[in-house]
N, CA, C and O atoms as CSV, one atom per row, in Angstrom:
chain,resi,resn,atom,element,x,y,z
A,1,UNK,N,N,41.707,53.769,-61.378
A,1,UNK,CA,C,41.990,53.778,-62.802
A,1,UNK,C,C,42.930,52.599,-63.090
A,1,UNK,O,O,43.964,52.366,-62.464
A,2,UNK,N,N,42.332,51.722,-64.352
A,2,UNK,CA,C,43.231,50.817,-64.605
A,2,UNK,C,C,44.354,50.939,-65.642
A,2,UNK,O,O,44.241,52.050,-66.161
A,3,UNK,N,N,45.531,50.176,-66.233
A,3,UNK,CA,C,46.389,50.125,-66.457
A,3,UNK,C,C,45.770,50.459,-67.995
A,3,UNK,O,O,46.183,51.361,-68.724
A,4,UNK,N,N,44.979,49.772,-68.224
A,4,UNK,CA,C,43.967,50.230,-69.818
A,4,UNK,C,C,44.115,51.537,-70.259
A,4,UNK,O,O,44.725,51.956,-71.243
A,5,UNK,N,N,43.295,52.306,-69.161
A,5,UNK,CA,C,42.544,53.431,-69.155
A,5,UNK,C,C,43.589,54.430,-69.295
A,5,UNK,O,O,43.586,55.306,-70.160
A,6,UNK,N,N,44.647,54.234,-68.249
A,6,UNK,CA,C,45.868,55.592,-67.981
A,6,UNK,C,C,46.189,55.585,-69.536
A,6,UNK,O,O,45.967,56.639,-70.132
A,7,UNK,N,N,46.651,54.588,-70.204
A,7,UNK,CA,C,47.335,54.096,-71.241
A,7,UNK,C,C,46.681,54.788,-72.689
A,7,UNK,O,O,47.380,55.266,-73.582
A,8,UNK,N,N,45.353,54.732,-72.698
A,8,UNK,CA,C,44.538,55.525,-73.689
A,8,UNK,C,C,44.641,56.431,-73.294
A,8,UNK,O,O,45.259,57.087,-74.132
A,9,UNK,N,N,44.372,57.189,-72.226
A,9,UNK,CA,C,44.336,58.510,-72.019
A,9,UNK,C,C,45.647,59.311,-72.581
A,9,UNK,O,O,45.659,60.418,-73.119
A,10,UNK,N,N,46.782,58.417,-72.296
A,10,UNK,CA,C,47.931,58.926,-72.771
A,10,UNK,C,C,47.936,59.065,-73.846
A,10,UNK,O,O,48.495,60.085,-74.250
A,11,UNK,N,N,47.508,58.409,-74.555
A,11,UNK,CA,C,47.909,57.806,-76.548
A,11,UNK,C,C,47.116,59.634,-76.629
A,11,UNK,O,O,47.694,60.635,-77.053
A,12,UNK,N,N,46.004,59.576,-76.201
A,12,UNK,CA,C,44.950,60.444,-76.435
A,12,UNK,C,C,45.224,62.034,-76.031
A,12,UNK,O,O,44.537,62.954,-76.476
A,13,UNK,N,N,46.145,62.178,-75.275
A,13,UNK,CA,C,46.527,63.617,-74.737
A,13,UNK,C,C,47.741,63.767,-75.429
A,13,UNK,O,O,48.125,64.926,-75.583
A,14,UNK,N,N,48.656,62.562,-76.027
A,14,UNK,CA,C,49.637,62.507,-77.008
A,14,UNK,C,C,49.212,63.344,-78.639
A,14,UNK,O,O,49.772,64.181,-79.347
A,15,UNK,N,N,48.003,62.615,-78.698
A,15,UNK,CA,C,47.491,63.236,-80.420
A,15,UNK,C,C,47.799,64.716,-79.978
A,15,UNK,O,O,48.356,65.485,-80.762
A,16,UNK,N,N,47.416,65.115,-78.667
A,16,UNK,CA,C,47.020,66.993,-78.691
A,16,UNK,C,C,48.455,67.965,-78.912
A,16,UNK,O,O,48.528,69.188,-79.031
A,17,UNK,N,N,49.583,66.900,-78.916
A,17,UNK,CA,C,50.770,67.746,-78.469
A,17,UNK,C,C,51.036,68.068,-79.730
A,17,UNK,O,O,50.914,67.337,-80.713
A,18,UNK,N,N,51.456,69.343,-79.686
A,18,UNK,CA,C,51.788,70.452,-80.805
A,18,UNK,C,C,53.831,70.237,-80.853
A,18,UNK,O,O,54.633,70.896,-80.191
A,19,UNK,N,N,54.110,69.250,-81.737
A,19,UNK,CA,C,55.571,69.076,-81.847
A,19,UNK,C,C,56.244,70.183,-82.673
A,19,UNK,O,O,55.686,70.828,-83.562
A,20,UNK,N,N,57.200,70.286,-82.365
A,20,UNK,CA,C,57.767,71.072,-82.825
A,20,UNK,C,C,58.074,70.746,-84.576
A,20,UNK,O,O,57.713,69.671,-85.055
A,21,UNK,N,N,58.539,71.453,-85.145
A,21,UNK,CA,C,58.791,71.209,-86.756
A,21,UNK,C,C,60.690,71.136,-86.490
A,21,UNK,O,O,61.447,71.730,-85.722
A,22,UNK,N,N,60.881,70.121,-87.533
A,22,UNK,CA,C,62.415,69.371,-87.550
A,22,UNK,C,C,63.328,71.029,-87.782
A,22,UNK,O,O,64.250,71.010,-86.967
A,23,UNK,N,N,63.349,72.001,-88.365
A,23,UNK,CA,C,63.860,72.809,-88.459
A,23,UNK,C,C,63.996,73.705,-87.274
A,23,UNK,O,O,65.086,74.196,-86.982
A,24,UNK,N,N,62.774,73.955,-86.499
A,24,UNK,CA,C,62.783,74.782,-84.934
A,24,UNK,C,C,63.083,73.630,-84.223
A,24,UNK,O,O,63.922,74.172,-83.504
A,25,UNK,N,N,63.080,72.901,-83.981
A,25,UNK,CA,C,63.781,71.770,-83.194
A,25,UNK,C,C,65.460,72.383,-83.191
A,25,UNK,O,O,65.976,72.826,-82.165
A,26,UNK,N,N,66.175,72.313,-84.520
A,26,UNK,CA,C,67.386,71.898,-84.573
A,26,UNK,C,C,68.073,73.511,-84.056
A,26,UNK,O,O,69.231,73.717,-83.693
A,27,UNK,N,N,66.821,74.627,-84.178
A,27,UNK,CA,C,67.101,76.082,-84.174
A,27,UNK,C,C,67.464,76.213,-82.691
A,27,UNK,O,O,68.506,76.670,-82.221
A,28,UNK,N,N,66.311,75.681,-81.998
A,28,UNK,CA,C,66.084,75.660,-80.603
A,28,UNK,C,C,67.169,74.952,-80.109
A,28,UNK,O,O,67.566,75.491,-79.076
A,29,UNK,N,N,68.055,73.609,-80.520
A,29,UNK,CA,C,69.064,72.997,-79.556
A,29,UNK,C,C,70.329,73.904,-79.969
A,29,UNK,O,O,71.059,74.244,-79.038
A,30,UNK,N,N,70.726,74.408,-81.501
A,30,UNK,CA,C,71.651,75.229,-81.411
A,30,UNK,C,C,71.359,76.078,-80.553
A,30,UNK,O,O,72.515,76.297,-80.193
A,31,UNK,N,N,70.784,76.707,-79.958
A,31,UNK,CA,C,70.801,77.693,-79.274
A,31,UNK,C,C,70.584,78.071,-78.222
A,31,UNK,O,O,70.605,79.220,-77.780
A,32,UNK,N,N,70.248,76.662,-77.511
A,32,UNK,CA,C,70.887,76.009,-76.322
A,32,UNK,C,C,71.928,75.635,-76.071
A,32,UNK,O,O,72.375,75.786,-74.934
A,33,UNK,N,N,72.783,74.909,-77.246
A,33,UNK,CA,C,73.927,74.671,-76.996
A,33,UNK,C,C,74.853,76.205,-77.178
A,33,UNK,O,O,76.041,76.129,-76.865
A,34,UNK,N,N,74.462,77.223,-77.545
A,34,UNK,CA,C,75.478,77.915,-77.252
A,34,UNK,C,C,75.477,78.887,-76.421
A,34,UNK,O,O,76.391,79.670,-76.159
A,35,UNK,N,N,74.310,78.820,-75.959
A,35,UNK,CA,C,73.398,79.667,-74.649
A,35,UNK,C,C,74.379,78.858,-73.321
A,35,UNK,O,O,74.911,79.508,-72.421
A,36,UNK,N,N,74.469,77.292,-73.446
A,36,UNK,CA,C,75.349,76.514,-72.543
A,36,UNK,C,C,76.275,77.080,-72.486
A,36,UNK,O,O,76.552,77.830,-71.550
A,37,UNK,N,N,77.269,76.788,-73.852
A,37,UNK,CA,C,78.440,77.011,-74.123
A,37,UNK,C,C,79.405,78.534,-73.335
A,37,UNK,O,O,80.372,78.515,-72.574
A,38,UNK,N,N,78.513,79.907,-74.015
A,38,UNK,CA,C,78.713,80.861,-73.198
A,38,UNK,C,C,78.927,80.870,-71.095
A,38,UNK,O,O,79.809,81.227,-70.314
A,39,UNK,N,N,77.357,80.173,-70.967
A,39,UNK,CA,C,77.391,80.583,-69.774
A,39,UNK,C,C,78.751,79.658,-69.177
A,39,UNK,O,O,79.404,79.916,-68.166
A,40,UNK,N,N,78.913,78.736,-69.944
A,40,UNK,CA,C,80.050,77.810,-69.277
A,40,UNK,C,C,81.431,78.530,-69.155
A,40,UNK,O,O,82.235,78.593,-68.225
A,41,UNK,N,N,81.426,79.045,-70.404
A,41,UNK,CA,C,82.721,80.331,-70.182
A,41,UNK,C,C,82.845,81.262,-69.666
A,41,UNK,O,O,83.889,81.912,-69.723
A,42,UNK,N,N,81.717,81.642,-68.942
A,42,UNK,CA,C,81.694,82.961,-68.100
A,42,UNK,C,C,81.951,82.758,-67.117
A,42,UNK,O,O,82.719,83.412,-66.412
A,43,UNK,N,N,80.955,81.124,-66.650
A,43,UNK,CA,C,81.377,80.743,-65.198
A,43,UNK,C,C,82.725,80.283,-65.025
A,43,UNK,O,O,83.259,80.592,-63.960
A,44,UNK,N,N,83.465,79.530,-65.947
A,44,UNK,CA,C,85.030,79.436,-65.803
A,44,UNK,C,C,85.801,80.576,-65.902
A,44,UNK,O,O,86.844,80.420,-65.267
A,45,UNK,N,N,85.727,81.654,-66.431
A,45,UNK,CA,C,86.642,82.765,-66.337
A,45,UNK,C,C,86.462,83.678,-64.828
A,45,UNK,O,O,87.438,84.148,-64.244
A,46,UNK,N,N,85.095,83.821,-64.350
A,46,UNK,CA,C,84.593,84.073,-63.421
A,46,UNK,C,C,85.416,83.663,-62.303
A,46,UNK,O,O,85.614,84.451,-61.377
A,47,UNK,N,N,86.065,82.143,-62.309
A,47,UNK,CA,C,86.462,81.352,-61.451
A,47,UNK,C,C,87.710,81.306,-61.549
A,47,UNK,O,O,88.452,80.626,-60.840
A,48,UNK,N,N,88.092,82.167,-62.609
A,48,UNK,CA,C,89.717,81.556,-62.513
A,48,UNK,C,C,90.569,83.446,-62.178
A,48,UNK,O,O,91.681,83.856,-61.843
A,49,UNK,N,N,88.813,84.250,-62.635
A,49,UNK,CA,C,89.447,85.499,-61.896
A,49,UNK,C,C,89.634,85.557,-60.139
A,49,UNK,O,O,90.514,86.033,-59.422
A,50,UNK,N,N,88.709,85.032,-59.936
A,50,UNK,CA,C,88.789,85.083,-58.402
A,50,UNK,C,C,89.594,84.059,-57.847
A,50,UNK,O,O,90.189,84.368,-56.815
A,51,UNK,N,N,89.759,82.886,-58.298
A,51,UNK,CA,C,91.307,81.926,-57.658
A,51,UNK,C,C,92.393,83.030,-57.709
A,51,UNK,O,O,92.897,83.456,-56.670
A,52,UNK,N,N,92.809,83.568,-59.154
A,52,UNK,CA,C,93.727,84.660,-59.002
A,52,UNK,C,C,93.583,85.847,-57.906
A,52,UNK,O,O,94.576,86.355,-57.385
A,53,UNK,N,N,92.526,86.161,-57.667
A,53,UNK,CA,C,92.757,87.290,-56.631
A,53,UNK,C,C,92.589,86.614,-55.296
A,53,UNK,O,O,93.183,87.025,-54.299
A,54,UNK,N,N,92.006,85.868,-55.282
A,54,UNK,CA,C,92.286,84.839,-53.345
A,54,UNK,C,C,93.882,84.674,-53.787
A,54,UNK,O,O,94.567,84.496,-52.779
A,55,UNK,N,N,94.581,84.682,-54.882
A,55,UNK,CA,C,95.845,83.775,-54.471
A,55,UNK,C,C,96.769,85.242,-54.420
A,55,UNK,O,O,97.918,85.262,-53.978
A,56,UNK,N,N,96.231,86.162,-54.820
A,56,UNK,CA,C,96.893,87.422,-54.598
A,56,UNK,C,C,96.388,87.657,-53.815
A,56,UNK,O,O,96.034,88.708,-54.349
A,57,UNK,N,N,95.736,87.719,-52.515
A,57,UNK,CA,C,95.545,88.512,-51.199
A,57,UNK,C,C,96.210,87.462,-50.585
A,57,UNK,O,O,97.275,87.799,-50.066
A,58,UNK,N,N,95.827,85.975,-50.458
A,58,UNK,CA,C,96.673,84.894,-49.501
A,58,UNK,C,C,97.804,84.236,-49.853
A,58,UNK,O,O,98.288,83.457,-49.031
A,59,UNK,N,N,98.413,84.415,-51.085
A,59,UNK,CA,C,99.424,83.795,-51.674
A,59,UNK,C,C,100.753,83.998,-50.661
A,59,UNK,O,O,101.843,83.516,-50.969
């Protein structure tokens, strides 16, 4: 396959993609970003419970 061919095929499997609409776009990254946000705070509190209890059994 030449450099042509891949290239149309792409343009051409491009038309098929079903994009999202500007409003579920912006729905979908809020809510990733706070889907992030959470898990980021769980895993830091998570971490700062257990430094505290390693530093209370080995302190």
């Amino acid at each position: 396959m030449n450099l042509k061919t891949y290239l149309e095929q792409v343009a051409t499997e491009m038309r098929k993609v079903n994009w999202p609409k500007r409003s579920e776009l912006i729905s979908n990254t809020i809510i990733t970003l706070v889907a992030t946000a959470v898990l980021s705070l769980f895993i830091f509190g998570a971490d700062r419970v257990i430094g505290a209890m390693l530093d209370f059994i080995y302190g």
